[in-house]
C-alpha positions as CSV (number, residue, x, y, z in Angstrom):
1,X,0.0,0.0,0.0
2,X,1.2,3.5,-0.4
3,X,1.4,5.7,2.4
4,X,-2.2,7.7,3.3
5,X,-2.8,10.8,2.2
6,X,-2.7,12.3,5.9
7,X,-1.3,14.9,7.9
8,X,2.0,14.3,9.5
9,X,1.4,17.6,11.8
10,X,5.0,18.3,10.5
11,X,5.5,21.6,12.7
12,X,5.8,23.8,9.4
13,X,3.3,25.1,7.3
14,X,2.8,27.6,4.2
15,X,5.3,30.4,5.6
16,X,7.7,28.2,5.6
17,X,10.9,28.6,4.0
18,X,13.3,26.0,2.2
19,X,15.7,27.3,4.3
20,X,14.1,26.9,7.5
21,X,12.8,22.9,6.8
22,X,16.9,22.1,6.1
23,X,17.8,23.1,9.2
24,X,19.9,20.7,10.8
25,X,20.1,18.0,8.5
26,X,23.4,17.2,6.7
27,X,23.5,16.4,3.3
28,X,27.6,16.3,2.9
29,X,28.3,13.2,0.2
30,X,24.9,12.8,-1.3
31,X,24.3,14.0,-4.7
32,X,21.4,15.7,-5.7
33,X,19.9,16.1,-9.2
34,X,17.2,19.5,-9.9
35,X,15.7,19.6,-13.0
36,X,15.0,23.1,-13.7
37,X,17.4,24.3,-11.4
38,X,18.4,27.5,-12.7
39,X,15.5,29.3,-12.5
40,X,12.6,30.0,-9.8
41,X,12.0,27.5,-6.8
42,X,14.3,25.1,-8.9
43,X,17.2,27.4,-8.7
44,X,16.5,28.3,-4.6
45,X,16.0,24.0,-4.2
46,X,19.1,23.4,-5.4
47,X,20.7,26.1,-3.8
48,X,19.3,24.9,-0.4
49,X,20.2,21.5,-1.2
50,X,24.0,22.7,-1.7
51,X,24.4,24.6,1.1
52,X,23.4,21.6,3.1
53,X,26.7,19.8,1.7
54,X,25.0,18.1,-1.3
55,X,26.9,18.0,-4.5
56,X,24.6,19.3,-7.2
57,X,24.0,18.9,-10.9
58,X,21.2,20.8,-12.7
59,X,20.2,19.7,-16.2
60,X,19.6,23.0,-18.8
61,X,18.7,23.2,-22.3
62,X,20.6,26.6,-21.8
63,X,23.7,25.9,-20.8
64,X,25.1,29.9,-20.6
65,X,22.0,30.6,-18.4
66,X,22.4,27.6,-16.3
67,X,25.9,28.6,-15.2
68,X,25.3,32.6,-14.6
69,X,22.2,32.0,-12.8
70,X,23.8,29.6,-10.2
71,X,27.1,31.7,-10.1
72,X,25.9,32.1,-6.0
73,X,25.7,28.1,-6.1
74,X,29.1,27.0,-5.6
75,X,30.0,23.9,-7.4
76,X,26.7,23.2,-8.9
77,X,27.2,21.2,-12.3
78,X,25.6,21.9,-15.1
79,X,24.9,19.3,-17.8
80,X,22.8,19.5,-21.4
81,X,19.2,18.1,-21.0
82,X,16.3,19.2,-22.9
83,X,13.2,17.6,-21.5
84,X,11.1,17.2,-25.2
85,X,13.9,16.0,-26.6
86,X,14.3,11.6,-25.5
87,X,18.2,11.7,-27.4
88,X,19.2,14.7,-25.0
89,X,18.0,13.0,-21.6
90,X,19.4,9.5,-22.8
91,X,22.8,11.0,-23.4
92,X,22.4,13.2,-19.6
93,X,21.9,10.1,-18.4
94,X,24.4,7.7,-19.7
95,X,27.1,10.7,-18.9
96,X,25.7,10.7,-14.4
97,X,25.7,7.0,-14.7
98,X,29.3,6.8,-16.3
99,X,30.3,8.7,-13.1
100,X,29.3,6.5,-11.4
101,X,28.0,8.0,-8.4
102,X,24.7,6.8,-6.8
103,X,21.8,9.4,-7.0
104,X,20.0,10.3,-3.3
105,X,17.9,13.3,-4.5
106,X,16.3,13.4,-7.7
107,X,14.2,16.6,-8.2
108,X,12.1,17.1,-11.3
109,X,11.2,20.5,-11.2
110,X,11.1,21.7,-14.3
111,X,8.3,22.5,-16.3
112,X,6.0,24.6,-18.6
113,X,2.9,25.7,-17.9
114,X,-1.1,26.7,-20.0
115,X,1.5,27.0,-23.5
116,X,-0.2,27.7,-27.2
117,X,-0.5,23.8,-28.5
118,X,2.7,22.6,-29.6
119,X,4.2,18.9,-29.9
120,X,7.9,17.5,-29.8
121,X,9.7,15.6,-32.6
122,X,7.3,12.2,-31.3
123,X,4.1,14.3,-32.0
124,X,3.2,14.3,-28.4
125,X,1.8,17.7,-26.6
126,X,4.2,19.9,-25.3
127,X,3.4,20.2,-21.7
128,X,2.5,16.4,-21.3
129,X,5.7,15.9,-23.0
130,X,7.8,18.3,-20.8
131,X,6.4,18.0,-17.5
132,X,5.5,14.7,-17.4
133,X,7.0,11.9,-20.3
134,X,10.5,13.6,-19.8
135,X,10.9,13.1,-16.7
136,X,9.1,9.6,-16.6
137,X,12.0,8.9,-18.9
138,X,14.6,10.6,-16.9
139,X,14.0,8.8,-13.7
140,X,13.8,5.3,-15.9
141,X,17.9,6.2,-17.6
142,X,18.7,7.0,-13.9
143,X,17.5,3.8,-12.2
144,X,20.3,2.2,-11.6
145,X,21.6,5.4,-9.9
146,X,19.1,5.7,-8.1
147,X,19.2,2.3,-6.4
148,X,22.7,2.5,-5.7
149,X,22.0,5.6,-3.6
150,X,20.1,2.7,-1.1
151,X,17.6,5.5,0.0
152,X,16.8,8.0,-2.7
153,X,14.1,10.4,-2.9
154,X,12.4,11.3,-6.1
155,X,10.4,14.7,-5.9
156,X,8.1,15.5,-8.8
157,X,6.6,19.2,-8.6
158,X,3.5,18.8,-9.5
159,X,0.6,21.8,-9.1
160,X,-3.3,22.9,-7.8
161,X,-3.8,22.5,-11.7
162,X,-4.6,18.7,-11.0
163,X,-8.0,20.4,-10.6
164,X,-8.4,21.5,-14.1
165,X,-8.3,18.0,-15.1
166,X,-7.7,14.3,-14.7
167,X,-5.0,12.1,-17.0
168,X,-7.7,11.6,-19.9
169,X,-6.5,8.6,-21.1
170,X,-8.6,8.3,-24.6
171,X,-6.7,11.1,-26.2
172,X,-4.0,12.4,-23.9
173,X,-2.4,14.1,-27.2
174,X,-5.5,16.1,-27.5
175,X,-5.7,14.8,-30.9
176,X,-9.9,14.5,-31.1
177,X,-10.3,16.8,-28.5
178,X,-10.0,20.9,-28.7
179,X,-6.6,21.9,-27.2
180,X,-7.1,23.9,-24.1
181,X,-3.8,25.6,-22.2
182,X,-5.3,25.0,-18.7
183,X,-6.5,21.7,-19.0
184,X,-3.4,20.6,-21.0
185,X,-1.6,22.2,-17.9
186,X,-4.2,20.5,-15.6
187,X,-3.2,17.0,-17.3
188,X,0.5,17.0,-16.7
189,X,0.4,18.3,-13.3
190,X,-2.1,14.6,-12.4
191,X,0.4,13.0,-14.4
192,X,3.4,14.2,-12.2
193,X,1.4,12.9,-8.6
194,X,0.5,9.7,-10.4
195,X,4.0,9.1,-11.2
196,X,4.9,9.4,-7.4
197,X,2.2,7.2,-6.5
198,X,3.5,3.9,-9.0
199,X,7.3,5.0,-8.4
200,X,6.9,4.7,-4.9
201,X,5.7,1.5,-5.4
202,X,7.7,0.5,-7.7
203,X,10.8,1.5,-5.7
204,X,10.4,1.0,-2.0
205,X,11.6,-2.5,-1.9
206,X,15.1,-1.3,-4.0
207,X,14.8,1.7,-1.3
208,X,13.9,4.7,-3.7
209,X,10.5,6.6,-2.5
210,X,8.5,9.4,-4.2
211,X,6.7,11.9,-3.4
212,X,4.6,14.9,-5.4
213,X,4.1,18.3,-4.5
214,X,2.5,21.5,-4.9
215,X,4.6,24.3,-4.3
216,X,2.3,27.5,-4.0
217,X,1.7,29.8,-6.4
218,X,4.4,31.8,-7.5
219,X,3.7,34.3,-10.6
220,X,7.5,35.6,-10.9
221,X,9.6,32.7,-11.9
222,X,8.7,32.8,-15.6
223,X,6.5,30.2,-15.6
224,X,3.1,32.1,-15.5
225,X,5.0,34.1,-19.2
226,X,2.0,32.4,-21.1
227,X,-1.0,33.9,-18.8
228,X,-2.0,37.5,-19.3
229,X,-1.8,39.7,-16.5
230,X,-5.5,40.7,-16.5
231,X,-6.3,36.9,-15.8
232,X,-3.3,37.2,-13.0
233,X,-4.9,40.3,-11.5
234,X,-8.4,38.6,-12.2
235,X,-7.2,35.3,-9.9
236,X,-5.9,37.8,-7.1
237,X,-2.0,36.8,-8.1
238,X,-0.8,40.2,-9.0
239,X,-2.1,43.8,-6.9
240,X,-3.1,46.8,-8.9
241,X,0.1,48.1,-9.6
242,X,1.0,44.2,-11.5
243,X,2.8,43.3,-8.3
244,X,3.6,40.0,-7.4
245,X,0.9,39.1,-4.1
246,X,2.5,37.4,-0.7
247,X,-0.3,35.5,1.1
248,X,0.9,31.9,1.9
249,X,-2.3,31.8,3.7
250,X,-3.9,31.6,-0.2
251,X,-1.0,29.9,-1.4
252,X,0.6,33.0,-2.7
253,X,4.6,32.6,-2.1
254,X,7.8,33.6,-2.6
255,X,10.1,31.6,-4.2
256,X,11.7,30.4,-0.6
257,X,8.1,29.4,0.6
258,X,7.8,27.7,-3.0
259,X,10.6,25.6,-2.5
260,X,10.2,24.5,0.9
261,X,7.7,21.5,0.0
262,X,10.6,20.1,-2.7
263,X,12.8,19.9,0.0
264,X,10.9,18.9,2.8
265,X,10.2,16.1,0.9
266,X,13.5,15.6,-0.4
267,X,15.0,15.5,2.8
268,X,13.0,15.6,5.9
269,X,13.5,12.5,8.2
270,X,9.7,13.0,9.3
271,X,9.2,11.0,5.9
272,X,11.4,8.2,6.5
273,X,9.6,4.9,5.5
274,X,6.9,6.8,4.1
275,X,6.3,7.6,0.3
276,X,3.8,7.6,-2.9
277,X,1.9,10.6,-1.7
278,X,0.9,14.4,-2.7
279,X,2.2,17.2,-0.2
280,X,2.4,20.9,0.1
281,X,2.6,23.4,2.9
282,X,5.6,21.1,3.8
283,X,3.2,18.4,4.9
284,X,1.2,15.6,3.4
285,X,-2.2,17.0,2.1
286,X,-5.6,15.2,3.0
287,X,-7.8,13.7,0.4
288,X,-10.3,15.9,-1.0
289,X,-13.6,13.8,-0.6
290,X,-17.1,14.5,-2.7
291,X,-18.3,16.3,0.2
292,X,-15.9,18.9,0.0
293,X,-14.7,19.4,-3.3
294,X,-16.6,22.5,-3.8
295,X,-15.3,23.9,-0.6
296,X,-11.6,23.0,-1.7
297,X,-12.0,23.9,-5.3
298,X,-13.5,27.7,-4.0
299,X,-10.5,27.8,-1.4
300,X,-7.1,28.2,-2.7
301,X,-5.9,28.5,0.7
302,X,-7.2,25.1,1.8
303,X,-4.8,22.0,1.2
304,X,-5.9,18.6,-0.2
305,X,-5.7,16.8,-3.2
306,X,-8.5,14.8,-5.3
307,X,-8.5,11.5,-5.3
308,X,-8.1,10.9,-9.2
309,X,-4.2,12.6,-8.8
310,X,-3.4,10.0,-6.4
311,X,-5.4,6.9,-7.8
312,X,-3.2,4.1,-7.9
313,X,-5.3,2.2,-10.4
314,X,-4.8,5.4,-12.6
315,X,-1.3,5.3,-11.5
316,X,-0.5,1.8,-12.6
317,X,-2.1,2.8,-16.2
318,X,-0.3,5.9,-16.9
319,X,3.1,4.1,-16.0
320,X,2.4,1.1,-18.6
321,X,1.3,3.8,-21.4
322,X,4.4,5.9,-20.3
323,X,6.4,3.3,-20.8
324,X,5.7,2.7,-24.7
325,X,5.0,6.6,-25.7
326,X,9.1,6.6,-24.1
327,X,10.0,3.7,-25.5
């Protein structure tokens, strides 16, 4: 069974920093992997991460970026991956395993979010391609790393857009369906909690557990570039003057509160023997039941997560069709 989706009563909560949930633990000689690390809560994870002692590689597509924006992040290696692109992650890949170091964090924060339709080189959607089937594909090149770390963590970032819709299964390419940024966005976010829920079990016995998370929402990182500011202002994320809003409360964060859950889950020892669930708030959310989904849904401040993102039915399925769209 995976672990229940149930409140630890973990001591921190949406104010939290990433900082403030690493302090005290020791991370010297395990080797951490962010995806996405060189920009918003991916750049402060594996900055935290670091300055715990881990040794740190973050995978970029943009390799100049990558190594000015983590100038403050000393020693932090930076590698070529490009997450729509299945040659690029092989190669990452074979190069970490060729080291031949084990892997104890793996972090897949990257990711894109309500984009105009596109589709990689496979003809797969962009964001279900990026967010979810690259790192699907990531974690299955790393395995053996993985293992060898004999207790590893995988975190997949995954989002409150679960609630604009469940892993549709009949045309997950959107190919008979009209393409819709939110719910294509809504899709790949399930897709990353589901993936915790059948790695987890997948991995426990071979000691690797996973966990998803939602890390608040914050509107400066460059992932909200595709949403108009009206609809920003509209959803209470930006003020009048198009400033960022700081209400934790409503799940409005700065990019330390944002990357507290990632490494609360990455390396708390509050989840030691536990795994295959959906977190935020650095905690473990409850399940959203029938009763009070429209409480939850008109609530952005209230934590929980529906039952189809952590279905492990759903979760078994997606792994098996993941498995042949990655080959």
């Amino acid at each position: 069974m995976t672990t229940t989706q149930h409140p630890l009563g973990s001591g921190f909560g949406a104010a939290s920093t990433a900082e403030e949930v690493i302090k005290g633990i020791d991370l010297t000689g395990k080797v951490a992997i962010v995806t996405g690390g060189y920009s918003g809560i991916g750049l402060e994870t594996a900055r935290v991460l670091q300055s715990a002692g881990a040794d740190v590689v973050v995978p970029a597509r943009d390799l100049e970026r990558a190594r000015g924006a983590l100038k403050d992040v000393p020693g932090a290696e930076v590698a070529y991956l490009d997450l729509l692109d299945p040659a690029s992650i092989d190669a990452f890949a074979e190069k970490f395993r060729a080291s031949g170091r084990p892997l104890h964090i793996l972090v897949d924060s990257a990711g894109i979010m309500a984009t105009p339709l596109m589709r990689n080189a496979r003809g797969y959607e962009g964001q279900f391609a990026t967010n979810h089937l690259g790192h699907f594909q990531l974690v299955a090149r790393l395995w053996p790393a993985l293992v060898a770390a004999d207790g590893a963590r995988v975190v997949s970032v995954s989002s409150r857009g679960i609630r604009f819709s469940p892993v549709v299964f009949d045309d997950l390419q959107f190919e008979d369906r009209p393409y819709e940024p939110f719910v294509a966005y809504g899709q790949s976010k399930t897709a990353n909690a589901l993936f915790a829920v059948e790695l987890d079990r997948r991995g426990r016995a071979e000691g690797v557990r996973a966990f998803s998370v939602h890390p608040g929402m914050i509107v400066d990182t460059g992932l909200a570039k595709h949403i108009p500011e009206e609809a920003l202002r509209a959803a209470g994320a930006l003020d009048d003057q198009g400033r960022p809003v700081r209400d934790p409360a409503r799940q409005y964060k700065t990019v330390q509160e944002g990357a507290a859950t990632s490494v609360w889950c990455a390396t708390s020892p509050q989840l030691d023997g536990l795994g295959g669930v959906y977190c935020e708030n650095c905690d473990i959310s409850p399940l959203v039941t029938a009763e009070t989904e429209a409480e939850w849904r008109a609530d952005a401040g209230r934590p929980g997560v529906l039952p189809y993102a952590v279905d492990p039915e759903a979760a078994a399925r997606l792994w098996e069709v993941s498995e042949r769209l990655t080959a």
